[in-house]
N, C-alpha and C positions, 0 to 999 in steps of 0.2 A: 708598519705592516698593515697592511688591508686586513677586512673580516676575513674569516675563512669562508672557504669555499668548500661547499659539502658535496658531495659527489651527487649525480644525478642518478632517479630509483626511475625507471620503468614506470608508468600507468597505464592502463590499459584503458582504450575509450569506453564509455561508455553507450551503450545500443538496448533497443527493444529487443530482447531475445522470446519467442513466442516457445512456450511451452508445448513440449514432447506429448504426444496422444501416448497415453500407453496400452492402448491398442485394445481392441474390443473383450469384453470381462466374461467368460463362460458363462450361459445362462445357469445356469443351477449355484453355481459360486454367486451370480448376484443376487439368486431367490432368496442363497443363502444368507446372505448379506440384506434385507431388505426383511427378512423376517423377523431376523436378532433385533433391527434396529426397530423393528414394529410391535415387541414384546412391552405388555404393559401390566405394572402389580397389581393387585388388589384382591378383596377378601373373594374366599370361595362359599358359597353358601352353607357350610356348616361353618364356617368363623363368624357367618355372621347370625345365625342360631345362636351361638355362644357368647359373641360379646352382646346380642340381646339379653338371652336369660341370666349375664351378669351383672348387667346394667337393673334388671326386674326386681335380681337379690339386692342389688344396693339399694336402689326406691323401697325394697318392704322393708328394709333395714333403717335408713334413714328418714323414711316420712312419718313412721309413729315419735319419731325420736321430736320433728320439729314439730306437727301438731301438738306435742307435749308441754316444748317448749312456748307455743303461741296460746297454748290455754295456761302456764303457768302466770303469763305474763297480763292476761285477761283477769285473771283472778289478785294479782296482786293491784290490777287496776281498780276494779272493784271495791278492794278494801281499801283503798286509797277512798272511793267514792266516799263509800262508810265512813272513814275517818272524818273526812269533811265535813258530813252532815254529823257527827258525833261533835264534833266540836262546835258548829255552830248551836246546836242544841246546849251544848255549855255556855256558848257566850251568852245566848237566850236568857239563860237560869243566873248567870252573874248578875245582869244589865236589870231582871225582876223579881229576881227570888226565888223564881219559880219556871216548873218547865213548861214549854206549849202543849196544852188540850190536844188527846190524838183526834177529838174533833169537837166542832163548836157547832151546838146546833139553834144555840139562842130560845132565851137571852141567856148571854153570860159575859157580863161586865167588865169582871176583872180580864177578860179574853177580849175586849174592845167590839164585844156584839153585844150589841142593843136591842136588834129585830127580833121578835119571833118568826119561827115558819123559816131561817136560812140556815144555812150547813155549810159550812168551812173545815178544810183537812187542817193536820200541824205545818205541811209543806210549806204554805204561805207565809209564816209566822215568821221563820229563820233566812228569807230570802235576802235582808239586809245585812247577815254574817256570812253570805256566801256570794258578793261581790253581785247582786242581784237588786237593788236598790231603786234602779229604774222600773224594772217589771215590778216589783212593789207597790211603787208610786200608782199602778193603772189597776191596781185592786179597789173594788170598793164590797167593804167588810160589810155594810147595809144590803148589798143584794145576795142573794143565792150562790154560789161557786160557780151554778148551770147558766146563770143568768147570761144573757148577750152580751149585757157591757162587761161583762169581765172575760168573754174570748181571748183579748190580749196577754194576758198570764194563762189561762188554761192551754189553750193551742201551742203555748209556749216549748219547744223541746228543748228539755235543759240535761244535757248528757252527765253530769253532774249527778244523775238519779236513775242512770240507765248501767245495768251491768251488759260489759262489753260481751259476753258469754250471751245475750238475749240479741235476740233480733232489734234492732236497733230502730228510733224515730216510727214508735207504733202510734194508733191512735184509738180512742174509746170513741166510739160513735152509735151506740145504742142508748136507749133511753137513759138520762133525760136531756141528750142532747142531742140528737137525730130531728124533734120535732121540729124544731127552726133549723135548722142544717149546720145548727154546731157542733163541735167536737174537743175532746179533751188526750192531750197526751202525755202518754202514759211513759209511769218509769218502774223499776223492782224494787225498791224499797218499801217496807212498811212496817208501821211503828207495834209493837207489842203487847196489844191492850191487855189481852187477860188470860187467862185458864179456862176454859169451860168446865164447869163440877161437875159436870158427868165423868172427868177420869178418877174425880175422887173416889167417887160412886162404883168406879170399876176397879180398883186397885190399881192404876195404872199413873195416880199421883200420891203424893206426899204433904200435898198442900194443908195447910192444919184447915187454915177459915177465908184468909184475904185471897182473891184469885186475881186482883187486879196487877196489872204492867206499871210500868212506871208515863207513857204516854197515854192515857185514860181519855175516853171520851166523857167531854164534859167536865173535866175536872183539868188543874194543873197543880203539878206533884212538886212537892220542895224536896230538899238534899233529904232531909232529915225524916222525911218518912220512907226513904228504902231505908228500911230497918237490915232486910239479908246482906244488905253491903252493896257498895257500886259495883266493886269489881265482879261482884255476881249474879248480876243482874244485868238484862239487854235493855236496849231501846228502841233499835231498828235491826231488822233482819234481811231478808231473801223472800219475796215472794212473786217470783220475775214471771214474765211471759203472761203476763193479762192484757187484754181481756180474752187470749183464746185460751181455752183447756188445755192443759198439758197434766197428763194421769202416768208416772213411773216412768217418765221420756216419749210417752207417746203422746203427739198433740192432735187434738179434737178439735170440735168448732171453735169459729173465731167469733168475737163478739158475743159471748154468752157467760162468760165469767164476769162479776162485778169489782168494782173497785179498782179500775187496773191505771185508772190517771193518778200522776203522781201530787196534783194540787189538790185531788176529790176529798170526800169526805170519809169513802167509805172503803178507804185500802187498809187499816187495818188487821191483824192477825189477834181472834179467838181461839188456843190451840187449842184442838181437839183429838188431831192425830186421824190415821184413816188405815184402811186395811194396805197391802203392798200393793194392790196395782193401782189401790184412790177411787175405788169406785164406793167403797162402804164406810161412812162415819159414824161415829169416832170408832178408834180404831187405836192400834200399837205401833203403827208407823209411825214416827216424827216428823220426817221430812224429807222431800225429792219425790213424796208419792201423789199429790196433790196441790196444785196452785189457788186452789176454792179458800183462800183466807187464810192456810198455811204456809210452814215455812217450802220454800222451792226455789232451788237455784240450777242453772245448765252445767255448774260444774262437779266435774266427776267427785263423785266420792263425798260430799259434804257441802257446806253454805257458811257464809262470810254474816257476823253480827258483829254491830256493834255497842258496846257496853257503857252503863253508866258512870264509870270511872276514866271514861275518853279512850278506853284502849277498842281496838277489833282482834275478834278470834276468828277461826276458820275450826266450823261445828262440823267433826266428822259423823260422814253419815252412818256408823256404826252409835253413836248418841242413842240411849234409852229417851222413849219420851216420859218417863220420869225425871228424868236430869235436865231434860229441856222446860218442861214443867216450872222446875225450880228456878232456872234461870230466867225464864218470863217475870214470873209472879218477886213483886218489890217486898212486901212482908209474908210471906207464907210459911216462915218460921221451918224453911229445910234445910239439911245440910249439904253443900255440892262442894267438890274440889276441879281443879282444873286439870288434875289426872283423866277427872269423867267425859270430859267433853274435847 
């Protein structure tokens, strides 16, 4: 048998069939039609009143929130600073026995000045425990701090000594560096020389007789004369934002506060305390009311020191300047807990 044979199916040819008009569309049915299709969303001006003033609640709602967060973060930066130089000032006191002069103003030997008539801060002392070794090298301990040839370390901006909270890469340019067109830059740290006895004098200390810090100028301290203990006693503190005034948050002229380079000689802290807006010394404020050789930092509520035991606290600014008093002074025979501060 052959294949099969399937029956044959119709096809129909294939043609160009042109499409039917379907005849003209009543005007009003096509306005109709051209309108719908011309309908377009969007906010009406009180939605968009609203999702502004929601959008204003969220920004007041969330921008204290991050500010908070970016000054918390400043401040732990900070005491990170502190620690640094806290530690280098230990290794310092390992490697000699002794800790660095909060200034050298010669002669003083055992501090590697010879010269009379020069001044050197502690800053420069510790720069080879804090990975600084080069700019060390370009110091010379015979001339003045102000002197020209040592611009190389002065001019130096070493963030290291800068709280992130301050205005950043400042510089001192008032005498005695202005007259040859040098300048010194400046950082917020500084070291805790002493008490001034006038708060003794006012009831406003506890201090029995010693009023000195444990960074003393002119001197370098061993472990064993903080007799009140390391842990209670500072070394370096907060005293940011020099060389311009800053009185209770509010800042004054620039270039008229002294001490505000962080290599100078002359940044340490005499407390004396000042009245709350900083304008009358001594006084029963402690600190945040005057940057004049007091303690002062830009963060809310308090200031970051660091202790002779290698730790840092953060001094809230509810601190009596009695308690702070006691904390400066290395024998003053007081008693503080760290409840107080």
């Amino acid at each position: 048998m052959g294949p099969p044979i399937w029956p044959l199916t119709f096809v129909p040819s294939l043609r160009h069939v042109e499409p039917t008009s379907p005849g003209p569309i009543p005007k009003g049915e096509a306005m109709a039609q051209f309108s719908e299709c011309d309908k377009r969303h969007g906010f009406t001006l009180v939605e968009l009143l609203v999702v502004i003033a929601i959008i204003a609640i969220l920004m007041g709602i969330v921008m204290p929130a991050v500010q908070q967060a970016r000054e918390t973060a400043r401040r732990i930066k900070c005491a990170n600073n502190l620690k640094q130089l806290g530690l280098a000032l230990h290794q310092f006191q390992d490697l000699y026995g002794r800790f660095p002069p909060g200034r050298a103003s010669g002669p003083l030997p055992e501090a590697w000045v010879y010269q009379p008539k020069v001044n050197h801060g502690w800053a420069p002392y510790i720069l080879p425990f804090v990975e600084q070794q080069n700019l060390y090298d370009t110091y010379n301990w015979d001339l003045w701090s102000a002197d020209h040839l040592n611009q190389p370390l002065m001019a130096q901006q070493l963030r290291m000594f800068q709280c992130p909270s301050a205005q950043q890469d400042r510089y001192y340019t008032s005498w005695p560096f202005s007259p040859s067109g040098d300048k010194a830059a400046c950082g917020d740290y500084a070291p805790t020389w002493s008490v001034n006895p006038v708060l003794a004098r006012l009831g406003l200390s506890d201090m029995a007789e010693d009023a000195r810090g444990v960074l003393v100028p002119e001197q370098m301290t061993r472990l064993a004369q903080i007799t009140d203990g390391t842990s209670n006693t500072m070394l370096l503190t907060e005293d940011a934002g020099r060389p311009k005034q800053w009185r209770a948050g509010r800042p004054g002229p620039d270039q008229i506060v002294p001490g505000g380079a962080w290599a100078g000689p002359n940044n340490g802290i005499v407390l004396q305390g000042s009245s709350p807006d900083g304008t009358v010394v001594p006084g029963p404020c402690p600190m945040n009311c005057t940057n004049e050789g007091q303690v002062y930092s830009f963060h809310p509520n308090g200031a970051n020191a660091a202790f002779a035991d290698g730790s840092v606290h953060f001094l809230h600014a509810g601190i009596s300047i009695r308690v702070l008093s006691a904390l400066i002074t290395r024998a003053g025979q007081e008693v503080v807990s760290t409840t107080d501060y």
